[in-house]
C-alpha positions in Angstrom: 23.2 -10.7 -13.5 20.1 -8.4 -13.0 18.5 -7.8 -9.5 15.0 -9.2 -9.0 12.3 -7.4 -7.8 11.9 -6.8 -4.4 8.8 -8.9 -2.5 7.4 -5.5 -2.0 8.0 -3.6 -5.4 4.1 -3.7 -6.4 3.2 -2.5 -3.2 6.1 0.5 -3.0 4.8 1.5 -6.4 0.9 1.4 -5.2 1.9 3.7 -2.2 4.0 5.8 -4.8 1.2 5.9 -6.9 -1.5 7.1 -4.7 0.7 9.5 -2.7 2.2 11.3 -6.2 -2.0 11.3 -7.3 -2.7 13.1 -4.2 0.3 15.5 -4.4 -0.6 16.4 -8.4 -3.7 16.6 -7.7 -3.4 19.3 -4.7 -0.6 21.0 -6.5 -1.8 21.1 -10.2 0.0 18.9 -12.5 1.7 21.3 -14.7 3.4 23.1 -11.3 4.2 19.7 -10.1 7.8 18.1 -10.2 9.0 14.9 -9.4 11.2 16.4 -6.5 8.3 17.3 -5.0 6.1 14.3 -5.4 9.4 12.1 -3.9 9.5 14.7 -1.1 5.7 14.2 -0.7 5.6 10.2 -0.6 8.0 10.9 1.6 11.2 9.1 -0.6 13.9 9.8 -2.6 13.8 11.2 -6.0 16.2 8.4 -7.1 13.3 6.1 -6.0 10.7 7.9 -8.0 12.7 7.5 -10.6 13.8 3.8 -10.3 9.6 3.0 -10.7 9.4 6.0 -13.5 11.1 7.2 -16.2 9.1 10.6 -16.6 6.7 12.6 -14.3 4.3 12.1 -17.4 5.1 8.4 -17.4 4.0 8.6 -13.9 0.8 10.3 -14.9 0.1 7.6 -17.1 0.4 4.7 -14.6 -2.0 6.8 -11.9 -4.4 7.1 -14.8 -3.9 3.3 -16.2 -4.5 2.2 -12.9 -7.1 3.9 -11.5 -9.2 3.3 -15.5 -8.6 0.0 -15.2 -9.7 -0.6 -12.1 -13.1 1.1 -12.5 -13.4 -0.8 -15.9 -12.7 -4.1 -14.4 -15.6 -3.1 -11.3 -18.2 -1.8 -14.3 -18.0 -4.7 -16.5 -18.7 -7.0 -13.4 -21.4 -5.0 -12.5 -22.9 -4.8 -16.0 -25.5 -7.5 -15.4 -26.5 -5.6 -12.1 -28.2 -2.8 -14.7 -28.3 0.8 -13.8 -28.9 0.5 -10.1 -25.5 -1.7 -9.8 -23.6 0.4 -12.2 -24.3 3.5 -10.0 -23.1 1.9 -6.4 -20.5 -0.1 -7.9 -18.8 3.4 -9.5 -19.6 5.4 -6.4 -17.8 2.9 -4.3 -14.6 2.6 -7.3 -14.6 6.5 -6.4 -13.8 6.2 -2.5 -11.0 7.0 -2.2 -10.0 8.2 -5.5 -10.4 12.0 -5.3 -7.0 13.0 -6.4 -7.5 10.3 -9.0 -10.4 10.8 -10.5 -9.3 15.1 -10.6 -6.5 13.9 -12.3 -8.5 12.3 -15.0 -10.6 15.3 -15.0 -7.9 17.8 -15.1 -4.8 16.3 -16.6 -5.0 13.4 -19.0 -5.2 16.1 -21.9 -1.3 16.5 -21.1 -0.1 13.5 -22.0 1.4 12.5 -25.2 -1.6 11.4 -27.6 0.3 7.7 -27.8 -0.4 8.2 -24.1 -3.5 9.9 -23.6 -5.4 7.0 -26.8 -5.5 3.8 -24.3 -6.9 6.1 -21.6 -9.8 7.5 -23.4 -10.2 4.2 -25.3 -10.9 2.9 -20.9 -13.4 5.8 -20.5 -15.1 5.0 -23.9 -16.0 1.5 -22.4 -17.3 3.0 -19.5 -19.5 5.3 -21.3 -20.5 2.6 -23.1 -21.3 0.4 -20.2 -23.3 3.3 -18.7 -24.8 3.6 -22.6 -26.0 -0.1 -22.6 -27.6 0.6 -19.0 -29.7 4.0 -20.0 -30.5 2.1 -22.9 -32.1 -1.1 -20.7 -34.1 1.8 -18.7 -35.5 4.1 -21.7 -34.7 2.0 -24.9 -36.6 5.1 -26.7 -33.2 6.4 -26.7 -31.8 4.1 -29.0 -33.7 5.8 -31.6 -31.9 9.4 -31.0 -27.8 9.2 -30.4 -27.9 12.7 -29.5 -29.9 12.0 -26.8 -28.8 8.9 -25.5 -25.1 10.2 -25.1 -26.6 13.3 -23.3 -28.6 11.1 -21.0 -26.0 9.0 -20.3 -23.4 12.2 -19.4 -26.0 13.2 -17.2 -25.9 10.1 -15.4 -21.8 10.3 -14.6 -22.7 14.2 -13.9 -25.2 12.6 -10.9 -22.6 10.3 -10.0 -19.5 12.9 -10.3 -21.6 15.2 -7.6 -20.4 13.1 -4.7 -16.5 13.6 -5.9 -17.1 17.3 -5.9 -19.7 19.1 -3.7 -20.2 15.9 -1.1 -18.1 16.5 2.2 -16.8 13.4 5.0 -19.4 13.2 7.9 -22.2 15.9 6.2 -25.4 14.8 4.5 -26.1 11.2 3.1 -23.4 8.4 3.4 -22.2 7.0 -0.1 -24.4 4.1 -0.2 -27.2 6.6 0.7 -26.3 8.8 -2.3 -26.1 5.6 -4.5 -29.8 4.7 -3.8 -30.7 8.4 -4.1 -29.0 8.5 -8.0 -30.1 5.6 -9.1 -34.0 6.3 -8.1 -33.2 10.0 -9.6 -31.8 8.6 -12.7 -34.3 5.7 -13.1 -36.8 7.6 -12.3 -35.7 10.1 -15.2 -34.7 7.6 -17.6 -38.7 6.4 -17.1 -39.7 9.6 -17.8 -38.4 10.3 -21.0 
């Protein structure tokens, strides 16, 4: 008879999850192992493996779950317009550093049956943000060119705070969510 899962597996994998994203992420994916992500989360590597088959497997569910989850928070917040969009992803980002590097730096390494749902996530986003530029400076629609660079420049205002922003210096998040969506407002009314 198979073995259930145990009341905590979801939880376990979570915790595996985030402490492999952070270890990748410091380490560099393609000098990463799954000996040392185990050794990291603090586990066995025969426990890594019991939750994934592969590190790239392992890759994927980081990714899969940390897309999905900012999907699920932008498509509530579509209705909220530009302004919601912005605080709504700056908050999805707390905590999400070694995620959101990941995406940046890594999701290019999977296999492309891997790597198609992932970008297919990030395409909805884009297109959530789209929609929203579009609602501030519908001149846009007119020029695709332009729209998709306006709307890039938007998640390049937002992607600031993940790179440059340090803990307990300058504005708070919420502070740096008014601040981009006035500067990107503002902008968008410009055009």
């Amino acid at each position: 008879m198979a073995r259930g899962l145990a009341r905590d597996h979801d939880e376990k994998r979570a915790a595996l999850r985030k402490g492999a994203a952070a270890y990748f992420a410091t380490h560099g994916f393609d000098r990463a192992s799954m000996t040392g992500a185990a050794k990291s989360c603090g586990v066995s590597k025969a426990l890594i493996y019991h939750y994934w088959a592969s590190k790239e497997d392992l890759l994927y569910d980081i990714l899969d779950e940390h897309l999905t989850e900012l999907a699920e928070v932008v498509e509530a917040a579509r209705s909220e317009g530009m302004r919601g969009l912005i605080r709504v992803i700056l908050e999805a980002y707390a905590d999400a550093d070694a995620e959101h590097k990941l995406q940046l730096d890594a999701l290019s390494v999977l296999p492309e049956d891997k790597q198609v749902p992932l970008i297919g996530a990030q395409r909805r986003l884009v297109e959530t943000m789209s929609d929203a530029v579009l609602q501030e400076a519908p001149q846009l629609g007119d020029d695709p060119d332009r729209l998709r660079a306006a709307t890039m420049s938007v998640f390049a205002v937002l992607n600031w705070f993940y790179m440059w922003h340090r803990p307990g210096k300058g504005l708070s998040r919420e502070a740096y969510a008014e601040l981009a969506a006035d500067f990107a407002i503002g902008g968008l009314k410009a055009l």
